[in-house]
N, C-alpha and C positions, 0 to 999 in steps of 0.2 A: 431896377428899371428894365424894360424892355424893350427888346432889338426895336429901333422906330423904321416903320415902311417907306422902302422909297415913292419916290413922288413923281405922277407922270403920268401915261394913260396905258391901260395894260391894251395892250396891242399885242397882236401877232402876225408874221408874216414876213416877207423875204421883199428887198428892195435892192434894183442890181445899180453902184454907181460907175461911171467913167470913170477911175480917179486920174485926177494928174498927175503933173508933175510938180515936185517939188513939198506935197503932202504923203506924214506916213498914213500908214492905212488907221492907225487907231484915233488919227487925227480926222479922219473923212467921217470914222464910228461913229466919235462923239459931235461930230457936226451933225449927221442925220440923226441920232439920239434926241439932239438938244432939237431938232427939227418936226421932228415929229411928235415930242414932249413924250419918248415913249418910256419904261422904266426900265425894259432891261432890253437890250441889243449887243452882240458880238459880230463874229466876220469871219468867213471861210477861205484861210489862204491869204499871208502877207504878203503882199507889194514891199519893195525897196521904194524909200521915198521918190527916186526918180525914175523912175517904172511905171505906167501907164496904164489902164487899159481897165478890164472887168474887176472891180471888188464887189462880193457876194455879201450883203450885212442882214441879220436876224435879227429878229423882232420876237418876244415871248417868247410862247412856246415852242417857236421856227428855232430856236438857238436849238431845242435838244435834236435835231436834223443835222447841225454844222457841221460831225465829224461823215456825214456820206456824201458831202458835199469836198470836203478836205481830202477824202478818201478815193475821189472820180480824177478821170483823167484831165488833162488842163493843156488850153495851146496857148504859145507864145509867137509871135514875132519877134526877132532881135536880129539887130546888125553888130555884126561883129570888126573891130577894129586889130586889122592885121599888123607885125610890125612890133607891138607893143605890151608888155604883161606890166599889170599895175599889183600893188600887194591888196586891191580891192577885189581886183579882177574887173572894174568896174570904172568909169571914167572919173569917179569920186575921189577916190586911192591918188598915190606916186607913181609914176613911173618906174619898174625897178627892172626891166629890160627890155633891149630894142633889138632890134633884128631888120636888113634890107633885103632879106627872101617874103616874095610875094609868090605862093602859089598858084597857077594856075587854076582856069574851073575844075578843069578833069580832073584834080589831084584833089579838092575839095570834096568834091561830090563824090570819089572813090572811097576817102577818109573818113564820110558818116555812115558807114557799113557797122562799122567797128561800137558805132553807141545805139545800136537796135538792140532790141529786146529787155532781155535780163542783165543788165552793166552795177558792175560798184561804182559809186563816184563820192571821192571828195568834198565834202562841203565848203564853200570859200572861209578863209580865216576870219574876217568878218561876214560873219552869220550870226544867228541866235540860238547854233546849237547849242549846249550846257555842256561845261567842263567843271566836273567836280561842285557842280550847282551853279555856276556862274557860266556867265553867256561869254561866246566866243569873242565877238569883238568887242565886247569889254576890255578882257585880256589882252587884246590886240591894238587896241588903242593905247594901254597903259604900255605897251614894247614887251609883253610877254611873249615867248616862244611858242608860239600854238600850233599844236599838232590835234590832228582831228583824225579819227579813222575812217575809212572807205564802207558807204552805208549801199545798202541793194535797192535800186532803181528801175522801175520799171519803164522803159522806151517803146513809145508804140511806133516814131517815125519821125524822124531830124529827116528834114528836106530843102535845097536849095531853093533858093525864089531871084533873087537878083545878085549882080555885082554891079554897083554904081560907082565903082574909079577901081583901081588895083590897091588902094588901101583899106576897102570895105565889101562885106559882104551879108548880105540879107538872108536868114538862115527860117524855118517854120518848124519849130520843137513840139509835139505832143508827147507829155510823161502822166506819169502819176504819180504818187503824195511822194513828198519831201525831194522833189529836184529841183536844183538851183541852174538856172540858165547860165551864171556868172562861170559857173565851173565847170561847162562845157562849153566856154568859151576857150576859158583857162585850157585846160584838156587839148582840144582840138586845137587848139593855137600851137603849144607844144609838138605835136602829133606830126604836124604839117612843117615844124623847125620856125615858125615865123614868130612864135609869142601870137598874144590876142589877147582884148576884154572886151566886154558887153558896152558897146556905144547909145547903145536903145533898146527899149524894152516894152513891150505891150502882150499885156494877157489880153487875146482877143474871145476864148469863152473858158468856161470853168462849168462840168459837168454839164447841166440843165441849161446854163446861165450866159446870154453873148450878149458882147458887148454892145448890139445893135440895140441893143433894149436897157442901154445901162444909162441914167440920168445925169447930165452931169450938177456938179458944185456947184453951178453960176444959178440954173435953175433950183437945186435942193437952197440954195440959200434965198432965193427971189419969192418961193412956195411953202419959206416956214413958216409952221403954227397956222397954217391955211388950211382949211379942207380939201382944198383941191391937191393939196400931198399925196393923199389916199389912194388917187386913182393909180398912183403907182405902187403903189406894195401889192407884192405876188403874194398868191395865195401856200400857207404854211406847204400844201403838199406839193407844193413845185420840188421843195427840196429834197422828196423822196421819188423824183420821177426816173432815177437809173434803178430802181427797187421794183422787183414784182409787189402787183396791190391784190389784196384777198378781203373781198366784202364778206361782212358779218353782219348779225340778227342786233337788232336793241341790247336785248338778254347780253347776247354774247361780246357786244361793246362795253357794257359794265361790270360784268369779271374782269375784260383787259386792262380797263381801266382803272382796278383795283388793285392790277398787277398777278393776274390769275390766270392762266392758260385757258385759252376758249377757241369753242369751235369757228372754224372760218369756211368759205366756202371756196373751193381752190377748183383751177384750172389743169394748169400744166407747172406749178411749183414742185422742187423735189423736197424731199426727206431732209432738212437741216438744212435749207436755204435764209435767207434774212429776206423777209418779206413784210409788207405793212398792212394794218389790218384799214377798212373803212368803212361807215355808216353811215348812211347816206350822202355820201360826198365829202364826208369830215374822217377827217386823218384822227384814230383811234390810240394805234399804240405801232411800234416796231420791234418785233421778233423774228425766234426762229422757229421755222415751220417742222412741226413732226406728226405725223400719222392725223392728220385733220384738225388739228389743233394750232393756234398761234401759240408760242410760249414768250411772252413780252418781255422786252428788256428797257425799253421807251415807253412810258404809255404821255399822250395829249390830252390836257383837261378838254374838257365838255367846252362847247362854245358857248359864250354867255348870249 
């Protein structure tokens, strides 16, 4: 017998939620999935259930975009709770130390010197990194001993925003792919002698994508299986907008699309940059550019 098709509406396209709290992010997926009766959607960038803010979810053909979206840098709001390291890092966790040195601002905003740029960091013990195929807090729930090694992160700017009591502190993270805010809480907590975990957490944009334009739940639930859903799904090429765009001819759309290097018309792209190709306003394929050519590694069906 053969593989039977999913069922739903082939859609394409990028829909940005608020999520709350309290939902993990693959829980928001299949709500806008089931929402929009689409067949296939994912999501760029996990949320911790009780984390807030920008989830980025794909629609069709928008899902083969997800990893330049996963790959772009992303800010955070988070207040940090001084005083206390939890084995979560996170107010989820135990408590497993306290501390009654409360830093001053000066000595705060001196200590985020230290996580700019190029930093290794620790992933929290509960995380979903894989150890030996199995995910971290797996292991860590069961009372395994999990040790994780120091992965390269890129920091574009940890910067102070408020102190609302001497137990808390309002901190503004921008990184790129695979930083965990929980662990530079961890980190700077240590750093400063007082302990610390993550009290709050809000992704306020992800690449392309803010929060000022993200739907939330109350309405994706009020608006399913309606048309009037529609009006919010962004268009597939939002999520190649940190990408240079190189229009091409018809001709040269259907080699790309065949998976076949074709001519593009470029501006100011270099020699082996990741560039996307387009035809009349439709997202074609994504490669890398060399001597007038796209060479595809993405190609996007035809719009029906």
């Amino acid at each position: 017998m053969g593989r039977s098709r999913k069922k739903g509406r082939d859609i394409s396209g990028w829909l940005i939620v608020d999520k709350p709290k309290g939902l993990t992010s693959s829980a928001v997926v299949n709500k806008a999935r089931w929402a929009f009766d689409a067949k296939k959607a994912g999501h760029a960038g996990t949320l911790d259930p009780e984390a807030t803010g920008v989830l980025a979810i794909a629609f069709g053909e928008a899902t083969k975009t997800v990893p330049y979206i996963t790959d772009a840098l992303k800010a955070y709001h988070f207040t940090m709770r001084l005083g206390q390291a939890t084995n979560t890092d996170d107010t989820e966790g135990e408590v497993i130390a306290t501390s009654q040195t409360r830093p001053e601002d000066a000595e705060i905003k001196q200590a985020l010197g230290a996580y700019l740029g190029d930093i290794m960091q620790v992933p929290p013990k509960f995380s979903a990194v894989k150890i030996d195929g199995q995910r971290a807090y797996k292991l860590a729930r069961d009372g395994d001993d999990v040790e994780l090694a120091a992965r390269p992160l890129w920091m574009e700017s940890l910067t102070f925003i408020a102190r609302p009591d001497p137990d808390h502190v309002t901190l503004e993270m921008v990184c790129g792919k695979g930083g965990y805010v929980r662990a530079i809480a961890r980190d700077l907590g240590e750093d400063l002698g007082c302990f610390g975990h993550v009290s709050a957490l809000r992704r306020i944009w992800s690449g392309p994508f803010d929060v000022e334009e993200g739907l939330s739940v109350e309405t994706l639930d009020e608006l399913a299986k309606s048309s009037e859903l529609d009006q919010y799904l962004l268009p597939l090429e939002t999520g190649l907008a940190d990408l240079p765009e190189l229009r091409c001819s018809v001709e040269s759309a259907t080699h790309l699309r065949n998976g076949n290097p074709a001519m593009v018309l470029n501006s100011n792209v270099e020699y082996g940059d990741t560039a996307w190709a387009s035809c009349d306003g439709q997202a074609v394929a994504v490669g890398i550019y060399r001597s007038g050519e796209l060479h595809p590694g993405r190609v996007f069906a035809k719009p029906s």
